[in-house]
C-alpha positions, 0 to 999 in steps of 0.5 A: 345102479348107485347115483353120486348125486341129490337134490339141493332143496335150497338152490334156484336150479329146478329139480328136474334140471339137477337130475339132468345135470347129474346124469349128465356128469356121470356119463362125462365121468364115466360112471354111466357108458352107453348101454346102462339102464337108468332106474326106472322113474319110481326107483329114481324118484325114490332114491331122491325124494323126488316126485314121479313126474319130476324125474319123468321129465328129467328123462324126457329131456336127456332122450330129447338131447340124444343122451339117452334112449327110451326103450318101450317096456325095459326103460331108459338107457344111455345111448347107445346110438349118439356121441356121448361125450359131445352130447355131454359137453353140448348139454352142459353147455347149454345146462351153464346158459340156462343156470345163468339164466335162472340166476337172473331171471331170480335176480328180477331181470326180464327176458328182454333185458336178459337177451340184450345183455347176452348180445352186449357179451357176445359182441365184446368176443366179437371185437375188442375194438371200441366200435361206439362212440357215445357221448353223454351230456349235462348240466352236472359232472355228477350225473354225467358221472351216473351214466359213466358207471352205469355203462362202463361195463358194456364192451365196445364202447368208448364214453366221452362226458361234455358239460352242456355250459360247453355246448351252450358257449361253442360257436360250433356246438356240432363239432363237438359231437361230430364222430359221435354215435350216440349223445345221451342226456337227462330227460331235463336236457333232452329238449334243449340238446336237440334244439342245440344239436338239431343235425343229430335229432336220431342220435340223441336218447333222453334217460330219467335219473332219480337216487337208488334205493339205499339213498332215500332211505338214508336220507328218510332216516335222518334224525329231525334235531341234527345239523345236516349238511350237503357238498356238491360241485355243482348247483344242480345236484345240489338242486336235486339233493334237495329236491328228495330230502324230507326236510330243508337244507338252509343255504349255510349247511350247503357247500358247492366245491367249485365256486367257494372260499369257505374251509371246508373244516369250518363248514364240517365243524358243527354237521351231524350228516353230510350228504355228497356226491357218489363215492367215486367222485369224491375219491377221484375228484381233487377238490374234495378233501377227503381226509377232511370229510372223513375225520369230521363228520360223523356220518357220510350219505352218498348221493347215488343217482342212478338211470331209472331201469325203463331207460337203461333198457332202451339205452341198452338195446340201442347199444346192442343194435349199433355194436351189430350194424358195425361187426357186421360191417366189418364182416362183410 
């Protein structure tokens, strides 16, 4: 018997999966029906270059999930006893999941993360329906930007952001928040909220921020004798800029967009770096004068803050429950 497939020495999927996988398509395509004899392990390992053992346990999973049969003292044979085909489109079902998985698992996702991430997926096929109303609160449009981008991609979930100078001025601060299902904020905040917002202690979730890995090592990499200035829209960011520089921003090479009358060409004339807030909040922000930044300064570090992975996590699975309290609710 002549096999159509081979092992990729270089692909994440084990080899033994890749035997499954091609076996698997050589029944779909009706290149082995039921009756035909596989190569014995040894023949098999031969012609793939694989190890006996390898093989061997590509053939006991393909006997366990029905798609062929062992027949002791003439060898392993498609099956004749099973739907073929539905076992195929099964396995391959199956074989898709778990190539994913080796995927992320290579990625440095844990299973607990994986599985969360599964559920968030399954429940976008569920409804479509904004089911979760979380509400994300700070001190900084720049951080409330953070965990909109980090969770944007979660279906069923609508994120509203509430500056907490908003909650601190409102009579009614609960009104606020009233339909929410979820408030996130910085662990900086997270003591203050619940003060403020004492009826919604269970709803409230803290989430450590810190800059990614790209950004430190921007910033690490700055030359000692140039010019470096920082433009943000609040005081806080700006706060927490300096806070992982490796050197000292003075106040003259420091610009907050919202409480300034400064030109922004005079204050990027003599810069060497300019350090600002994410990409995308410099595009979507008016205030920022792009064409103006970018024609100026010579090089342009974004600030990318981002919820450190512990957090995410939690924040993740919270999600993931309150989307299956409300499907199952609609279930019922």
């Amino acid at each position: 018997m002549l096999i159509n497939f081979t092992i990729d020495r270089n692909a994440k999927r084990a080899a033994y999966r890749q035997i499954i996988s091609g076996i698997t398509t050589m029944v779909s395509e009706g290149l082995l029906v039921p009756g035909d004899r596989l190569p014995s392990e040894r023949e098999m390992a031969d012609m793939l270059d694989a190890s006996r053992g390898t093989v061997k346990k590509a053939y006991d999973k393909l006997c366990t999930n029905g798609v062929a049969q062992s027949v002791i003292g003439s060898g392993t044979f498609i099956s004749m006893g099973q739907d073929v085909i539905e076992t195929s489109r099964k396995q391959q079902a199956i074989r898709n999941i778990e190539v994913l998985t080796d995927d992320l698992i290579a990625q440095g996702f844990s299973f607990r993360e994986i599985e969360t991430h599964f559920n968030l997926v399954l429940n976008k096929y569920k409804s479509d329906a904004r089911l979760i109303h979380v509400v994300t609160i700070d001190c900084s449009p720049e951080a409330l930007f953070t965990f909109l981008q980090q969770l944007d991609y979660i279906s069923g979930i609508a994120i509203d952001k509430l500056l907490l100078n908003d909650l601190l001025e409102s009579d009614h601060p609960e009104n606020l928040v009233s339909d929410c299902d979820l408030i996130l904020t910085t662990s900086t905040h997270y003591e203050e909220i619940c003060h403020l917002l004492p009826g919604f202690s269970g709803k409230i979730m803290q989430a450590v921020l810190s800059p990614d890995r790209q950004t430190v090592i921007e910033l690490a990499k700055i030359p000692k004798n140039r010019q470096v200035g920082a433009i943000c829209l609040s005081e806080r960011y700006l706060k927490v800029i300096k806070k992982f520089m490796t050197r000292d921003i003075p106040p003259k090479n420091t610009l907050l967009l919202e409480n300034t009358s400064v030109s922004l060409n005079d204050f990027l004339a003599d810069k060497d770096y300019l350090i600002l807030p994410p990409k995308k909040v410099v595009e979507n922000n008016d205030i920022f004068n792009t064409a103006a930044i970018n024609s100026e300064a010579t090089q342009i570090i974004y600030f990318n803050y981002q919820i450190e992975r512990g957090s995410l996590i939690h924040i993740e699975e919270k999600i993931s429950y309150l989307l299956k309290q409300k499907l199952g609710r609609y279930d019922e």
